[in-house]
C-alpha positions as a printed Julia matrix, in Angstrom:
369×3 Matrix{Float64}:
  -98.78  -118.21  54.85
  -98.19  -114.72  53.89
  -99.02  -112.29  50.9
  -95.9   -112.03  48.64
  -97.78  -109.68  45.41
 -100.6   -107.85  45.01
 -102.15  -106.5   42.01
 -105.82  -104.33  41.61
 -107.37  -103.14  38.56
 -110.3   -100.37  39.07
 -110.87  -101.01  42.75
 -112.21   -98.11  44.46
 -109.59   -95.21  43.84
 -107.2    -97.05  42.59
 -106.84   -97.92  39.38
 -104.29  -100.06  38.84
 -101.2   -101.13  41.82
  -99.03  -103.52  41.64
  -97.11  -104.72  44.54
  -94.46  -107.36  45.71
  -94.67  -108.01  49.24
  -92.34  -109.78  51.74
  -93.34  -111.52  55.08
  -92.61  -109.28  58.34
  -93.48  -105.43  58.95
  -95.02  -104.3   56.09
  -95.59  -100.08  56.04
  -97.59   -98.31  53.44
  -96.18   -94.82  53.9
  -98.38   -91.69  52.02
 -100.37   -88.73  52.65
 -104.28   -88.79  53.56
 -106.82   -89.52  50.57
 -104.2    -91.28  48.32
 -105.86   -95.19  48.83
 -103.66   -96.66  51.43
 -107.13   -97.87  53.21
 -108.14   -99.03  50.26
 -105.11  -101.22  49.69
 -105.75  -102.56  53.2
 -109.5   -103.06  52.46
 -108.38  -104.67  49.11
 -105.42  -107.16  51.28
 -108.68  -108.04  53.51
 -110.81  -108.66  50.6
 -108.64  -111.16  49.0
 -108.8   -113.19  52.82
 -112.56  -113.24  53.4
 -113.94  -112.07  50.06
 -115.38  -109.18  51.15
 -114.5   -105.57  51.86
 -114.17  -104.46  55.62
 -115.85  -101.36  54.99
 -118.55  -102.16  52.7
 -121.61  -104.26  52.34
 -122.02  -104.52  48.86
 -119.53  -105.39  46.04
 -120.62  -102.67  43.92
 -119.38  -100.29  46.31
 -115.99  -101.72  46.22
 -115.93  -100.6   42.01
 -114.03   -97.93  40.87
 -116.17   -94.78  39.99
 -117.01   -94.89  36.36
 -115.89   -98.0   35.62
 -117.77  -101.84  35.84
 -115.83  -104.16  37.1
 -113.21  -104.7   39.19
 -110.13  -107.5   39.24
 -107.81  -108.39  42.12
 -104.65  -111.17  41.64
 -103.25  -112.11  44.84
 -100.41  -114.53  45.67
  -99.65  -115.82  48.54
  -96.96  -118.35  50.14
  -97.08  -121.48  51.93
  -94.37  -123.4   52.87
  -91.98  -122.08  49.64
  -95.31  -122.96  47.83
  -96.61  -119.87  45.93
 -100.72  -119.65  45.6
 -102.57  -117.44  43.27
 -106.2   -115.95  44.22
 -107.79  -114.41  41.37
 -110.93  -112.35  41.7
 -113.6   -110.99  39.24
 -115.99  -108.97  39.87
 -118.77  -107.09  37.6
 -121.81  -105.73  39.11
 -124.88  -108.15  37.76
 -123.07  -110.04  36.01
 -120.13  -112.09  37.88
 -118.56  -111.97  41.11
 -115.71  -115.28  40.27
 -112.78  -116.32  42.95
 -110.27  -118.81  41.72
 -108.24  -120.21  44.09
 -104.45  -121.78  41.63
 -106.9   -121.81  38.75
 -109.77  -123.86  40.35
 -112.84  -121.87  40.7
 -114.88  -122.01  43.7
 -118.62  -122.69  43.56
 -119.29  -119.99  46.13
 -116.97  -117.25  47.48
 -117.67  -118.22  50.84
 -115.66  -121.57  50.18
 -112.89  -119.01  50.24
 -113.23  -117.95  54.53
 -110.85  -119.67  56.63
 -108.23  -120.37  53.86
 -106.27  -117.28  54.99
 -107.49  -116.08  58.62
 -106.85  -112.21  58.77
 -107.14  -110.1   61.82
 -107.82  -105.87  60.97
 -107.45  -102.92  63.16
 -109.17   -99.53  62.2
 -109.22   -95.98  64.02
 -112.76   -95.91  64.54
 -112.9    -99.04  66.74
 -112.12   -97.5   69.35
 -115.78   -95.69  68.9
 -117.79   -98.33  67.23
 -116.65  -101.58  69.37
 -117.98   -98.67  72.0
 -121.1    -97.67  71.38
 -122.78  -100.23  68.5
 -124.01  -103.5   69.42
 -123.66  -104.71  66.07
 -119.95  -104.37  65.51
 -119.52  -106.24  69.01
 -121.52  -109.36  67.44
 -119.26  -108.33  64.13
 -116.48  -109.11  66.06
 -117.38  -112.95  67.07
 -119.12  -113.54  63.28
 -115.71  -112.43  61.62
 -113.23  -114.51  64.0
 -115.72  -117.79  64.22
 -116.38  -117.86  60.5
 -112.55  -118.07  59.74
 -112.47  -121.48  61.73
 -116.13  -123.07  61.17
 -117.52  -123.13  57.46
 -120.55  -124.74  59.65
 -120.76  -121.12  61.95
 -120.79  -119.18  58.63
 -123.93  -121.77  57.07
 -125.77  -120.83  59.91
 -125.14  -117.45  60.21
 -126.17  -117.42  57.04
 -129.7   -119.13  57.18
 -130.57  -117.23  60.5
 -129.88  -113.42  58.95
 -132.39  -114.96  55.81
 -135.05  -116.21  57.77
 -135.16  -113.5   59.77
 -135.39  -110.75  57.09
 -138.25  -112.98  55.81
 -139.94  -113.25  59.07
 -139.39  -109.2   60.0
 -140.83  -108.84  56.36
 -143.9   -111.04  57.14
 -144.46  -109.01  60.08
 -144.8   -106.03  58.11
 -147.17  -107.01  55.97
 -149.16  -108.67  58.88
 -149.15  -105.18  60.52
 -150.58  -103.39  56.92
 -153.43  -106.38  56.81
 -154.03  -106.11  60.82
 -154.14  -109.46  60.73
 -151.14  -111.57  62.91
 -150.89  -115.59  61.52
 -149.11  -117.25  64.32
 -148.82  -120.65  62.23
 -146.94  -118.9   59.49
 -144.56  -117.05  62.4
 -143.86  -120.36  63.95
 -143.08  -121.61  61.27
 -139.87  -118.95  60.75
 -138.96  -119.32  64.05
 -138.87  -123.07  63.69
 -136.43  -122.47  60.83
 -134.45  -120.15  63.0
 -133.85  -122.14  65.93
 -131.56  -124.72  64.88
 -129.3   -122.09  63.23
 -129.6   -120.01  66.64
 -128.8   -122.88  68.98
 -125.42  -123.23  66.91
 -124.22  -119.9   66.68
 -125.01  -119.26  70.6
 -123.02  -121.86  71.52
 -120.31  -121.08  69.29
 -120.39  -117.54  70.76
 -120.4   -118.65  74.37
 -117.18  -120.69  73.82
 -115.56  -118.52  71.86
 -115.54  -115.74  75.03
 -115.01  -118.12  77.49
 -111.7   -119.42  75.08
 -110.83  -115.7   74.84
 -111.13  -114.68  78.01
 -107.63  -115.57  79.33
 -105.98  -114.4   75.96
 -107.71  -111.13  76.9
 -106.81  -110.28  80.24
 -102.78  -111.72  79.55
 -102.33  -109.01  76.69
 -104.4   -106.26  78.64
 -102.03  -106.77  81.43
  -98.81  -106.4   79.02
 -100.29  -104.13  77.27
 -100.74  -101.8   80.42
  -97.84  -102.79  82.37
 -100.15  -104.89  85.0
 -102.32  -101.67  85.36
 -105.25  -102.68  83.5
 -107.09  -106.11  83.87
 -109.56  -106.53  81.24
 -112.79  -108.83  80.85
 -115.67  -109.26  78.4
 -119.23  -110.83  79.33
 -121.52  -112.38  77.08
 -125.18  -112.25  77.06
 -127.83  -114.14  75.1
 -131.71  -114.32  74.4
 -130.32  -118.02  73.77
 -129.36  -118.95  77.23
 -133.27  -119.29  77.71
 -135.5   -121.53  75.27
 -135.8   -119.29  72.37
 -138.75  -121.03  71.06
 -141.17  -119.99  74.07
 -139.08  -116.67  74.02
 -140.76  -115.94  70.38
 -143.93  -117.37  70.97
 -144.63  -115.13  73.57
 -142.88  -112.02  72.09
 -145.26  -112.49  69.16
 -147.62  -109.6   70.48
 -144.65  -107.04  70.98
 -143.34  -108.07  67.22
 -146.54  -107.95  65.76
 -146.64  -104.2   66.44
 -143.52  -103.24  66.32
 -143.01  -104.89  63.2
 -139.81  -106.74  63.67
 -138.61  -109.78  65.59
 -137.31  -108.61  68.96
 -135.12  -111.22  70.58
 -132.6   -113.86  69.37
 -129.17  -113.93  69.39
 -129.23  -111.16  66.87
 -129.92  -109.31  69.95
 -126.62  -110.98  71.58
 -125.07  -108.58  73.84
 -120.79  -108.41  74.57
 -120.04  -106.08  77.99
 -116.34  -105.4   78.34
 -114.72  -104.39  81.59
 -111.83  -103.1   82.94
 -110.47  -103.58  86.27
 -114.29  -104.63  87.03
 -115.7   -101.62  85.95
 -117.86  -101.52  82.68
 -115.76   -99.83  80.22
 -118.38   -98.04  78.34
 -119.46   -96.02  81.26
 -116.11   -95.39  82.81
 -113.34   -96.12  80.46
 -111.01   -93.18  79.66
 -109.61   -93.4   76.1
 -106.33   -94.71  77.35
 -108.71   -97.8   78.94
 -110.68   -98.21  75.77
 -107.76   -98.11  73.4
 -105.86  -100.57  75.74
 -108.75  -102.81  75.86
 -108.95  -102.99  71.57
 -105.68  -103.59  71.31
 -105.6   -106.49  73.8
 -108.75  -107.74  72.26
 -107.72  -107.94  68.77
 -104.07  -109.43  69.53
 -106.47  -112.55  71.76
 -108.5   -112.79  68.27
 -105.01  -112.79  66.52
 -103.84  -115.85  69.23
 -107.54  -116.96  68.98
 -107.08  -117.62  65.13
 -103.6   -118.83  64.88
 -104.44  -121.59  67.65
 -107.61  -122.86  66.19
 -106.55  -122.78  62.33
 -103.14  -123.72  62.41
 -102.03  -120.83  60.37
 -101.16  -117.06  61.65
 -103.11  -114.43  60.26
 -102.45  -111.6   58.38
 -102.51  -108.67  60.57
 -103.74  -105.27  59.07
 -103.14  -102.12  61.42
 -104.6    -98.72  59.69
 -103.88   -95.73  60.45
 -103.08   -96.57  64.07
 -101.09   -93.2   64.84
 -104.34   -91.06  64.03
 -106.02   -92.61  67.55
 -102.94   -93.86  69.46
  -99.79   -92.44  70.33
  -96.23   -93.12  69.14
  -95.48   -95.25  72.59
  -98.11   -97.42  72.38
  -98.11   -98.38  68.86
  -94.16   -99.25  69.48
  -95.86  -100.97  72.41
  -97.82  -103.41  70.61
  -94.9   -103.73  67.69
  -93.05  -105.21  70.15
  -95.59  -107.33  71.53
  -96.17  -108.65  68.0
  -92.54  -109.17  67.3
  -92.48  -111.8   70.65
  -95.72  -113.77  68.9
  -93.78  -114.69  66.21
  -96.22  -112.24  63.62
  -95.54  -113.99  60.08
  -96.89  -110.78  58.06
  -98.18  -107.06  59.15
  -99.23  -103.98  57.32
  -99.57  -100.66  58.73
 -100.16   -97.49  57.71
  -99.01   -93.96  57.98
  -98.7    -90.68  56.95
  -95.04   -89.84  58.07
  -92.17   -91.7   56.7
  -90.13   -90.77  59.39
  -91.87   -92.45  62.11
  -92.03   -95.75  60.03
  -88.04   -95.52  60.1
  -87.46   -94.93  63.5
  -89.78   -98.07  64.03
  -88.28  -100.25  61.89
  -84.89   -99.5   63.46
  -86.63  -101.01  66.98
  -87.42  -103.9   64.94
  -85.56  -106.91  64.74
  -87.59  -109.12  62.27
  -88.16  -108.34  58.69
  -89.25  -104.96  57.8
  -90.18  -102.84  54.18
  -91.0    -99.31  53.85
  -92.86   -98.78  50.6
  -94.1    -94.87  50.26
  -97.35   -93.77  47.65
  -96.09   -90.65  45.73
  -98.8    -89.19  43.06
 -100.42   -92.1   42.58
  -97.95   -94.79  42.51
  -96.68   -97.66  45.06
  -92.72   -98.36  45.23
  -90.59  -100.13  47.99
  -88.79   -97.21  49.82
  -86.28   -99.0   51.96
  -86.09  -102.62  53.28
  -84.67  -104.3   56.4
C-alpha cells in the first residue's frame, strides 16, 4: 500500500497543499521554515491518527483558524482508498475510512503501519526514557489493536491513581483499599503490555544486530536489553511501594517505569557511544522496526526520513538508501534543503524516484525518475 495524493486544509502552516504522490523515493526539496515537517507530520497523521510531534489535536490547527481537514488516498493492489479527516477543536475530531466512518480513530492504527525518522533521535532515543518506551508503544500498536486497549486503560488508571495519591497526601490520610483497588485495575493491562514488550525485543534483536553490522561494514555489533518492574509480581511490588508513593505523590514502579539499554559492541551506548555509534545504532534500529512491521502486518510501511542530512552525513544517508532499495521499500519520503543532493541521489537509485521542490509557498513535482 502506498500514498498516491495528499491534500491539507489549515494544518499547522500550511494552508492548503495538494499533492499527487507515486510509490518509490519520494523527496520534498525546500528551504528551512517552509512546512516540509509538517507535511511529514501530516503523511504520519493520516497512518496513526495522530501527529508525531504533538500531543494534542489542537496543536496540529492552523493559527487563527478552527479546524483542520486532511484527504488522503492511498493504493492497494490497483485499488485506490480514500481517508478523510475532520477535525475542529471541541467539537469533532471524524476519520472516514472510503466513506465509512469509524467509531473511534484508534480503529484507524494498524491499517497503514508507518515507520518515521527525525534529527533529534539521535538525542532523545539517548537520554529520555520515555521516547525508548515510545518506541515499542508506536511499533506494537500498529500490529495489536489488543496492545493499544491496554495501553490505553493502564495510562487512565494510573493518572487516576497518581491523582488519588495527591489528594491522599493534602488530607494526610493514605486509603490502601481504594489504592488496591487501582492497582487491581492496572495489573491485567500491565501483564499484557510486558509481555508484549519482552517479545517484541527478543523478535528484534536479530533484525538489530544484521542491519548494525551492514550498516557499519561489520564494525559495529549492536544490542538492546529490556528491563521491567513486571518481570517480578507487580501486585506485591505496589503494595509495598505504597509508603514511598504515598509521599512522593505518584506511583513509582510499573512498566511505565520499563527501561530499554542499547549497546554497542557490548558497551552501553549511552555512556560510550560516539555520534557515529549512536547514529549507526538509530538507523539500524528503525530499519529492524521497518522489517519488524512489514513481517508481522503483511504490509510494508511507509517510511518517513526528515531532515536526515542536518545529523548525518551525505555517505551514510546514501548508505541506508541503498540498504532500503535491497528491502524492497514500497514508498519513502525524505527531506532536504538542497536540490542538488536529492539529484545526485536519485541518479544512485535504481527504483522509482520524484523530486518535488516548495517554492513560496507552493508544492510542485520537480523532476521524476
Amino acid at each position: 500500500m502506498y500514498l498516491s495524493r495528499l491534500k491539507l486544509l489549515q494544518f499547522k502552516n500550511i494552508s492548503d497543499l495538494s499533492l499527487t504522490i507515486g510509490p518509490g523515493f519520494n523527496f520534498i526539496i525546500g528551504n528551512n521554515g517552509v512546512g516540509k515537517t509538517n507535511i511529514m507530520d501530516a503523511i504520519y497523521y493520516a497512518c496513526l491518527s495522530k501527529s508525531f510531534f504533538q500531543a494534542s489535536d489542537k496543536l496540529v490547527v492552523q493559527h487563527n483558524t478552527d479546524f483542520f481537514r486532511l484527504e488522503a488516498d492511498f493504493i492497494n493492489q490497483d485499488k485506490t482508498h480514500q481517508l478523510i479527516i475532520k477535525y475542529k477543536p471541541q467539537s469533532i475530531k471524524e476519520l472516514s475510512w472510503d466513506d465509512k466512518i469509524y467509531t473511534k480513530a484508534s480503529e484507524h492504527i494498524g491499517k497503514i503501519p508507518v515507520v518515521m525518522i527525525v534529527p533529534d533521535d539521535v538525542f532523545t532515543f539517548i537520554h529520555h526514557s520515555d521516547d525508548r518506551r515510545k518506541f515499542m508503544d508506536q511499533t506494537l500498536v500498529q500490529i495489536d489493536s489488543e496492545y493499544l486497549q491496554h495501553l490505553n486503560t493502564y495510562n487512565r488508571i494510573l493518572k487516576q491513581r497518581n491523582a488519588a495519591l495527591k489528594l491522599m497526601k493534602q488530607s494526610n490520610r493514605r486509603d490502601d483499599q481504594l489504592l488496591e483497588i487501582y492497582e487491581q485495575g492496572l495489573l491485567i493491562a500491565a501483564q499484557y503490555i510486558y509481555n508484549k514488550r519482552k517479545q517484541f525485543i527478543e523478535d528484534i534483536g536479530p533484525m538489530l544486530a544484521s542491519y548494525s553490522n551492514k550498516i557499519s561494514q561489520n564494525k559495529q555489533g549492536s544490542t538492546i536489553t529490556f528491563e521491567s518492574d513486571a518481570s517480578q509480581d507487580l501486585g506485591i511490588l505496589w503494595a509495598t511501594q505504597r509508603d514511598k508513593d504515598f509521599y512522593t505523590q505518584r506511583t513509582n514502579v510499573g512498566i511505565h517505569k520499563d527501561q530499554l539499554e542499547p549497546f554497542f559492541n557490548e558497551k552501553p551506548l549511552r555512556q560510550f557511544g560516539s555520534q557515529g555509534q549512536i547514529k549507526t545504532f538509530l538507523l539500524a534500529l528503525r530499519l529492524a522496526q521497518y522489517k519488524f512491521l512489514f513481517q508481522f502486518s503483511g504490509k510494508k510501511p511507509i517510511l518517513i526520513l526528515d531532515d536526515l542530512f542536518s545529523k548525518m552525513d551525505s555517505a551514510r544517508v546514501q548508505q541506508l538508501l541503498f540498504l532500503l532499495e535491497a528491502e524492497h521499500t514500497g514508498q519513502c519520503f525524505i527531506t532536504d534543503t538542497h536540490l542538488d543532493r536529492a539529484q545526485q541521489l536519485i541518479k544512485k537509485i535504481s527504483g522509482e524516484s520524484q523530486i518535488f521542490q516548495i517554492n513560496d509557498g507552493n508544492l510542485a513535482l520537480h523532476e521524476t525518475k
